[in-house]
TIKOL-890755 format. One line per 10 residues: number of its first residue (from 0); for each residue x negated, y negated, z of C-alpha. Coordinates in nm, 4 decimals, decimal comma. Each point is the difference from the previous one (the first is absolute). Example, Ala and Ser with C-alpha at 12.3 -4.5 7.8 and 13.67 -1.06 7.14 Angstrom:
2
0 = -1,2300:0,4500:0,7800; -0,1370:-0,3440:-0,0660
END
This chain:
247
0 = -11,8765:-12,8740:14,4071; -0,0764:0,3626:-0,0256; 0,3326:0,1327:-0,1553; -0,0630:-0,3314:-0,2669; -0,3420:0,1192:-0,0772; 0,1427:0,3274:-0,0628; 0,2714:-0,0930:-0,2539; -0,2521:-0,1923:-0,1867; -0,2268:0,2995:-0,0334; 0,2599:0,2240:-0,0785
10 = 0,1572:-0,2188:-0,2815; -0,3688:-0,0611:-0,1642; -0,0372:0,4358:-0,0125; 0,3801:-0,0299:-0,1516; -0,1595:-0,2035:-0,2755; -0,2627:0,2102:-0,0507; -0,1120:-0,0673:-0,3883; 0,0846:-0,3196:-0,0293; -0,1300:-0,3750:0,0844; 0,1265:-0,0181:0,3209
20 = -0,1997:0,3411:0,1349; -0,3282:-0,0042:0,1238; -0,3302:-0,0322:-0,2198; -0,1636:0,3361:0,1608; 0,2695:0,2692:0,0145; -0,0419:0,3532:0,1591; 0,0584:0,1491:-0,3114; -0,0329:-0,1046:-0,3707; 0,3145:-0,1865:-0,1455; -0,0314:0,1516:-0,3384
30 = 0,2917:-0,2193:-0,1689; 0,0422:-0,1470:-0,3723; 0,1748:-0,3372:-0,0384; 0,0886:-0,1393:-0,3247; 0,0752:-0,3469:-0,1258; 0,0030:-0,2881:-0,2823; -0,1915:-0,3335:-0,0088; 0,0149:-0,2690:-0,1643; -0,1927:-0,3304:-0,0455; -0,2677:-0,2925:-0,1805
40 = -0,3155:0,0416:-0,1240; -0,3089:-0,2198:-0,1087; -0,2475:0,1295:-0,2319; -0,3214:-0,1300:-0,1262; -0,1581:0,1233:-0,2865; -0,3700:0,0311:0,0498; -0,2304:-0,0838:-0,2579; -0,3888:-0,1272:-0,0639; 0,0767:-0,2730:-0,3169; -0,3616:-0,0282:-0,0852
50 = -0,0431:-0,2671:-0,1994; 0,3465:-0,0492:-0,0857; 0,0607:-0,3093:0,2273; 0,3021:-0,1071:-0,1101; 0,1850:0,3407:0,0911; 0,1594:-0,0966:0,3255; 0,1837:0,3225:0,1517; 0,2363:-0,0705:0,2866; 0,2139:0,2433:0,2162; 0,4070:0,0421:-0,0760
60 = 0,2547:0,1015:0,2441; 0,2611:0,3463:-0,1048; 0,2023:0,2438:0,1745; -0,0585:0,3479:0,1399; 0,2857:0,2555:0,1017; -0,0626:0,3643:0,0420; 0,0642:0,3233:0,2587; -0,1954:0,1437:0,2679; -0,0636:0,3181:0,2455; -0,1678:0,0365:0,3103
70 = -0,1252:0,3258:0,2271; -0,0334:-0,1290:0,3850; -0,2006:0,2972:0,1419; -0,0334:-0,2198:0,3032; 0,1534:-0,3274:0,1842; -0,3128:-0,2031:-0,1248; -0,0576:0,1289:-0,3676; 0,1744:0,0535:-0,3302; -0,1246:0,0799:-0,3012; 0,1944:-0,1446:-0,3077
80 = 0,0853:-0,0267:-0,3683; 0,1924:-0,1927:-0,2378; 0,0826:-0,0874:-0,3218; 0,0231:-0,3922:-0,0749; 0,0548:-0,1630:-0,3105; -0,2277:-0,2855:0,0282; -0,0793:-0,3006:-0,2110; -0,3470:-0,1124:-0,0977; 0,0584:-0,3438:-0,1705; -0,2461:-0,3032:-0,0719
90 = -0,0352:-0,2596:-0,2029; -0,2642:-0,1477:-0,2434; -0,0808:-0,3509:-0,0752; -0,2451:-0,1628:-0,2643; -0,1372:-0,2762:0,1290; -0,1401:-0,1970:-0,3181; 0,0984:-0,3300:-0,1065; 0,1053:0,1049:-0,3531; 0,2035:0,3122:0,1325; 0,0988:-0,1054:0,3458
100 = 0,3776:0,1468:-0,0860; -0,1162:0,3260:-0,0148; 0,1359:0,2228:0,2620; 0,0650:0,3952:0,0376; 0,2249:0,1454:0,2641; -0,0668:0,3826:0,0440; 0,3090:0,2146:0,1662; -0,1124:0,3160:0,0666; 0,1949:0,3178:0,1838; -0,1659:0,2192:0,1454
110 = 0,0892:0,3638:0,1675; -0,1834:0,0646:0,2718; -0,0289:0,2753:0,2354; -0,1644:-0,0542:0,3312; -0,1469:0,1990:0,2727; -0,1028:-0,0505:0,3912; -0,0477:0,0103:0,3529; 0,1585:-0,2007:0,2344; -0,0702:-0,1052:0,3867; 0,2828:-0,1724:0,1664
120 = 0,0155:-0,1516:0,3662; 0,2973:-0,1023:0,2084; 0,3203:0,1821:0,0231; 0,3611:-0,1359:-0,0608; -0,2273:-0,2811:-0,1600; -0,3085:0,0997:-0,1967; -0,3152:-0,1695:-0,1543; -0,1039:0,2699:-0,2848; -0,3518:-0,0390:-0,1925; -0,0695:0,2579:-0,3127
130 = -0,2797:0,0889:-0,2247; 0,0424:0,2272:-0,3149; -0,0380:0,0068:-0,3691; 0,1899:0,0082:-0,3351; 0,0650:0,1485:-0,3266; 0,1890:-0,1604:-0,2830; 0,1302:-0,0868:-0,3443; 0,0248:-0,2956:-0,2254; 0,3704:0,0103:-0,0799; 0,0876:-0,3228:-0,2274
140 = -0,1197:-0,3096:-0,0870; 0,1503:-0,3717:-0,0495; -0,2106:-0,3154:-0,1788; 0,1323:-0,3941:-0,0266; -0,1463:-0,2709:-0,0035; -0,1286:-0,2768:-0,2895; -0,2658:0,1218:-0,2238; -0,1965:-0,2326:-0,3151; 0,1988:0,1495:-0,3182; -0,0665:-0,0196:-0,3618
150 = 0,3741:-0,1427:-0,0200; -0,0802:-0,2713:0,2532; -0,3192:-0,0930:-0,1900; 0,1755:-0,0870:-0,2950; 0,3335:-0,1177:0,1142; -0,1260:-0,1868:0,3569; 0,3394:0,0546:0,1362; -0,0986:0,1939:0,3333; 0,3193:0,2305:0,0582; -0,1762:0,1645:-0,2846
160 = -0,2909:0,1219:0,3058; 0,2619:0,1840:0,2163; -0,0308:0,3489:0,0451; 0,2281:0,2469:0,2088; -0,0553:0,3992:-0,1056; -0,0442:0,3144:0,1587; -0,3817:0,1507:0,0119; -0,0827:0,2055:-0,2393; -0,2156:0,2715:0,1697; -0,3983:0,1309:-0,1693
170 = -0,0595:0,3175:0,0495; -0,3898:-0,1195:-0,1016; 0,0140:-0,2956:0,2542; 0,2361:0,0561:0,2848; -0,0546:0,1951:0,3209; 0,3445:0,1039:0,0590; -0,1354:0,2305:0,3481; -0,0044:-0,1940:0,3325; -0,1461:0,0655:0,2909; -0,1648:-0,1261:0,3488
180 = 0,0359:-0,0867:0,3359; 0,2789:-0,0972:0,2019; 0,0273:-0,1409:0,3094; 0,1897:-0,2645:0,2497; 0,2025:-0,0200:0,3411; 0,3343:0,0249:0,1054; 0,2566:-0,0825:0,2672; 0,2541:0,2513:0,0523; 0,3788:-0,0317:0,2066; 0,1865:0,2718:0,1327
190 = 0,3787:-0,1025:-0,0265; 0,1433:0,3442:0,0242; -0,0742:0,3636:0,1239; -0,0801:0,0496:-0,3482; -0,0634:-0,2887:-0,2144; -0,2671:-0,2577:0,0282; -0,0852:-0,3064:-0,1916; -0,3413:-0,0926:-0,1223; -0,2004:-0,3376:-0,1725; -0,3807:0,1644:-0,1255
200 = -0,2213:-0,2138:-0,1510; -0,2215:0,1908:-0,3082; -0,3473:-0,1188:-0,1933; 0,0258:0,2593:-0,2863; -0,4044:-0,0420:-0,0862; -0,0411:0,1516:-0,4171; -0,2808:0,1919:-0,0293; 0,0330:0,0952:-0,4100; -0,0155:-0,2324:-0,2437; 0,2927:-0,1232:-0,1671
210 = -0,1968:0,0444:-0,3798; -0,1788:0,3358:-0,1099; -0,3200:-0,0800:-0,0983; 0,0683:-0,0253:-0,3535; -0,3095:-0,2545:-0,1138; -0,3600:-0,0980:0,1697; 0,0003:-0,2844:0,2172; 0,3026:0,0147:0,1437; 0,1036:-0,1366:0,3314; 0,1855:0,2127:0,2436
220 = 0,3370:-0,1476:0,0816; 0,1661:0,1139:0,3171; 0,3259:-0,0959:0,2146; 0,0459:-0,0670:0,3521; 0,4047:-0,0095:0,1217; 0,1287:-0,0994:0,2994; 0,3111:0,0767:0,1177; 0,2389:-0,0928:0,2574; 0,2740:0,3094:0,0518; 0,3269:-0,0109:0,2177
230 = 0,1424:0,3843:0,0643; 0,2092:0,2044:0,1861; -0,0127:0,3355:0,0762; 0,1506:0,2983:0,1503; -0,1225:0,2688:0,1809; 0,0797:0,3874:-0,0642; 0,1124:0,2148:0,2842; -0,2411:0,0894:0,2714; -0,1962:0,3686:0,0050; 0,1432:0,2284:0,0389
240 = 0,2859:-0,1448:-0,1043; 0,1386:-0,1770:0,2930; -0,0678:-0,2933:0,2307; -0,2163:0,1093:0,2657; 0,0619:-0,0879:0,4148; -0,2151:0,0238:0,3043; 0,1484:-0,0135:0,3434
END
């Protein structure tokens, strides 16, 4: 039982670094890993209607895809980055009996370029929790949907109330900066010395409002995302450059 215990210990020190070592090294680990992600998002699109009652905002589904980095200074933290293209769609509905066809569906892409700390528990498997904030840009904008037209007025004929265009951005109206918090939890498998394969769960809370503030009485419209990412990543060689062994 001894020499067992023994050959266990020594092959966690062998993978000193990585998933499978222990949470509370000796020394610091001091390793980079880099990966890719990909994944859904939800995002609602916060606003106070006022009076407006027939406004009815709901939350749209959309992609996000981007790149990260990690520093492990030890076995139980990381501090991170990345750089996701994520999607902050939603739709609006007018819910009046003499317009009920109106619709808008807003696509919107946004860069985004977020920073944090992570704690992580467990070794060859992982639970991972993170906390952080963001920084980003309004890239490009999509609208469709069914709007009341002049054309439709006179003709009745309702293809006439379709709509499909790219948005046109205001430099008077639209907040094109991003930013806020960001934060979620994680799972994370080791399946080789140096690669490991992660599922993170993000809220991406706005802060800034999506409209300058361009008239009086305006109300502030914000979005909250939430994403569900799938990545894999792959860890850089250990310090010092080489994998390091305890007998």
């Amino acid at each position: 039982m001894a020499g067992v215990a023994a050959l266990v210990g020594a092959s966690a020190q062998e993978n000193d670094g990585t998933f499978r070592s222990s949470m509370f090294p000796k020394e610091p680990i001091g390793r980079w890993s880099v990966g890719v992600f990909g994944g859904m998002d939800n995002n609602t699109h916060v606003v106070n209607v006022g009076y407006a009652s027939d406004m009815k905002y709901t939350s749209m589904g959309g992609t996000t895809a981007g790149l990260s980095a990690g520093y492990h200074p030890t076995g139980w933290l990381t501090l991170r980055g990345d750089v996701a293209w994520v999607q902050k769609n939603y739709r609006l509905d007018r819910d009046s009996y003499y317009v009920s066809f109106v619709y808008t569906e807003s696509t919107n892409n946004y860069l985004l370029v977020p920073v944090a700390a992570e704690i992580s528990f467990g070794r060859t498997f992982r639970v991972a929790a993170h906390m952080g904030a963001y920084a980003g840009y309004w890239l490009t904008g999509k609208r469709q949907g069914q709007s009341l037209s002049v054309s439709y007025l006179v003709s009745g004929n309702e293809e006439d109330t379709f709509f499909d265009e790219d948005y046109q951005f205001d430099e008077t109206r639209d907040n094109r900066f991003d930013a806020g918090l960001d934060f979620g939890f994680g799972i994370r498998m080791a399946f080789a010395k140096k690669i490991d394969v992660s599922v993170d769960m993000h809220w991406y809370y706005g802060l800034t409002d999506v409209q300058k503030n361009y008239m009086t009485n305006l109300n502030p419209r914000y979005n909250t995302t939430r994403a569900v990412q799938v990545g894999i990543a792959y860890w850089l060689g250990n310090k010092n450059g080489k994998r390091k062994t305890e007998n």
